[in-house]
C-alpha positions in Angstrom: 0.0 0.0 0.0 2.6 2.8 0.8 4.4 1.9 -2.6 1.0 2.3 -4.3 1.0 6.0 -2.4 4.3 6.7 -2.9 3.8 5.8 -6.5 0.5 8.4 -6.7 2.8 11.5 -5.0 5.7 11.0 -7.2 3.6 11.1 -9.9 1.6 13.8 -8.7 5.1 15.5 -8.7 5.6 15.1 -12.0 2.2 16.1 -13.6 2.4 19.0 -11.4 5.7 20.2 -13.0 4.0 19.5 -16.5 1.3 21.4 -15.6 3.8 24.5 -14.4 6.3 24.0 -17.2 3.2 24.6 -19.7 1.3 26.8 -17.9 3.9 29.5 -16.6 4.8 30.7 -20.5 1.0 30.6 -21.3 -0.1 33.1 -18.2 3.2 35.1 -19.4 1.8 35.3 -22.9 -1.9 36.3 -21.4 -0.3 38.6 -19.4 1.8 40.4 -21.6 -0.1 40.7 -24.5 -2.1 43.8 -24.8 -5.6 44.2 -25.7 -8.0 46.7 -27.0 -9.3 48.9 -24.0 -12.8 47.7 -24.5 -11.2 44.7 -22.9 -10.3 45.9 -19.4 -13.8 45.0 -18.1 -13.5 42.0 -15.4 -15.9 40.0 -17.7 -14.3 40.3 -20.5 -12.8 36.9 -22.2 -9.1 37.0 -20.5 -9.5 37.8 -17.3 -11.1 34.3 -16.4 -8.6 32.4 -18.6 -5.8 34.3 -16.6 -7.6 34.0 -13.0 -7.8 30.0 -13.7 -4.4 29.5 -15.3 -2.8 31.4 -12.1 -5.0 29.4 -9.4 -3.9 25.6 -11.7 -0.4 27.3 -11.4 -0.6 27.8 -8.1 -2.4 24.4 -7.0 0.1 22.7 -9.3 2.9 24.3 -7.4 1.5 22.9 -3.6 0.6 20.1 -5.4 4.5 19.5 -6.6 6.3 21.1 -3.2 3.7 19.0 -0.8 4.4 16.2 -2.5 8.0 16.2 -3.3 9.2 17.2 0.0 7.1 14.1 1.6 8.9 11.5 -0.9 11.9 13.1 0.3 11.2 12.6 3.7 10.3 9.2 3.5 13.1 8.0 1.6 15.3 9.7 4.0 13.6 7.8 6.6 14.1 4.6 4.3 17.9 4.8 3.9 18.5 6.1 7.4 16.9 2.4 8.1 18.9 1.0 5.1 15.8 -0.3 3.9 16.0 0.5 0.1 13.6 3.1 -1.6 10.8 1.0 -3.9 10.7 1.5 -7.7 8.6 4.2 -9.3 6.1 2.3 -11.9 4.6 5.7 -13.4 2.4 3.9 -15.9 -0.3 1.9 -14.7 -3.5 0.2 -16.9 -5.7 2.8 -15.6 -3.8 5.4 -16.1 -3.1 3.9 -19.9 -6.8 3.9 -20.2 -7.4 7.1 -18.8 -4.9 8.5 -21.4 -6.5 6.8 -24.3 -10.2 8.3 -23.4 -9.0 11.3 -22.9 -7.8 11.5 -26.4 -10.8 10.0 -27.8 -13.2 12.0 -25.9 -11.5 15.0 -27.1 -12.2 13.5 -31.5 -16.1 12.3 -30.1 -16.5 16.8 -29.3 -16.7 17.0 -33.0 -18.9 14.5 -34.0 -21.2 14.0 -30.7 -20.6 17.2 -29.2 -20.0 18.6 -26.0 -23.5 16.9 -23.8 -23.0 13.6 -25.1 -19.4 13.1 -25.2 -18.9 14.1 -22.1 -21.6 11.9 -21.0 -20.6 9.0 -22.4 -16.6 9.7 -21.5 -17.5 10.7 -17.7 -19.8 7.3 -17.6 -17.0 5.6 -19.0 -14.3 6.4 -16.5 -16.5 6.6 -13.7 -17.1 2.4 -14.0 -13.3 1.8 -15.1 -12.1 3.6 -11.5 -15.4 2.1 -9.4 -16.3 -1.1 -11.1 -19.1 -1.1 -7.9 -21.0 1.3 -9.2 -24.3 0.4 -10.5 -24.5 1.3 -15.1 -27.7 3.3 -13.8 -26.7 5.3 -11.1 -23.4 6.1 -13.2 -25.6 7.3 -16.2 -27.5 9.1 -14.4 -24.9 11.1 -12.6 -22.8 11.4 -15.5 -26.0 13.0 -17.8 -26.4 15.5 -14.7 -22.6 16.2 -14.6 -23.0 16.8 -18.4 -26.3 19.3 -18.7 -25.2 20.9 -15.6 -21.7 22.1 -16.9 -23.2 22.4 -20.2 -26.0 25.1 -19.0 -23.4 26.6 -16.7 -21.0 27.5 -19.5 -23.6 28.4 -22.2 -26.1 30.3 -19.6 -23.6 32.4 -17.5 -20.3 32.7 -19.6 -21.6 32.6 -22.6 -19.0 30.2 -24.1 -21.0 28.3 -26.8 -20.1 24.1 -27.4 -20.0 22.6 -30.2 -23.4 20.3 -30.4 -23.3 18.7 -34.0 -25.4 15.9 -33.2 -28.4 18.0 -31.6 -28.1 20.5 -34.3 -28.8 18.0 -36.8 -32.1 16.7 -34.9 -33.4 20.1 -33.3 -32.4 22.8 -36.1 
């Protein structure tokens, strides 16, 4: 069990430094780039881009320092023991299949759009990662998951998705 933890924060380490080494040049670029004045209104596109890339850049960087400094301390405590620190496995089936629905999820926006994809991709992973859970009470939570986000995105920041599947039925 502790390698299986260790495992998790080490890799937590690293996606967190992905997530920095990405994201620090991006916030630079929003940041730096200047826009019209029409655009200095809070609700304007940027500002909630920039506002959620600093707070992932900021949560990656606990994430990574929390983390990191307790591998560190347990392997300490390991050699101090001479007990030899366990091998990091950083690729694991689920994490494999995670990867690989991610990327199809991602092709399905264009074709299913935004509602159903996500549906069908939150339903999916949901019953890889907690086989217990009942195909019903997945679906249903995944389809509430998927209007919710859906109405929150469309109704109060106006950020329009990509439906391709309803617009051919409804329109």
């Amino acid at each position: 069990m502790q390698d299986k933890n260790r495992d998790m924060k080490i890799f937590t380490c690293i996606f967190s430094a992905l997530i920095l080494l990405i994201g620090t040049p991006l916030l630079f670029v929003a940041l730096t780039t200047t826009y019209p004045k029409s655009m200095k209104d809070p609700f304007k596109p940027m500002h909630l881009p920039i506002l959620l890339l600093a707070f992932l850049l900021l949560a990656a960087l606990l994430l990574l320092a929390r983390n990191a400094a307790t591998v560190l301390r347990e392997d300490r405590a390991r050699k101090a023991t001479g007990e030899a620190a366990p091998r990091f496995i950083p690729i694991t089936k689920n994490g494999v299949f995670t990867f690989l629905t991610t990327v199809l999820y991602g092709i399905a926006w264009q074709y299913l759009g935004f509602t159903l994809s996500t549906a069908i991709f939150f339903a999916i992973l949901v019953k890889r990662l907690e086989p217990e859970r009942s195909w019903k009470q997945v679906a249903f939570v995944s389809l509430l998951f998927s209007v919710l986000v859906y109405a929150v995105f469309v109704s109060i920041f106006k950020v329009p998705f990509p439906e391709p599947i309803l617009d051919r039925f409804l329109f």
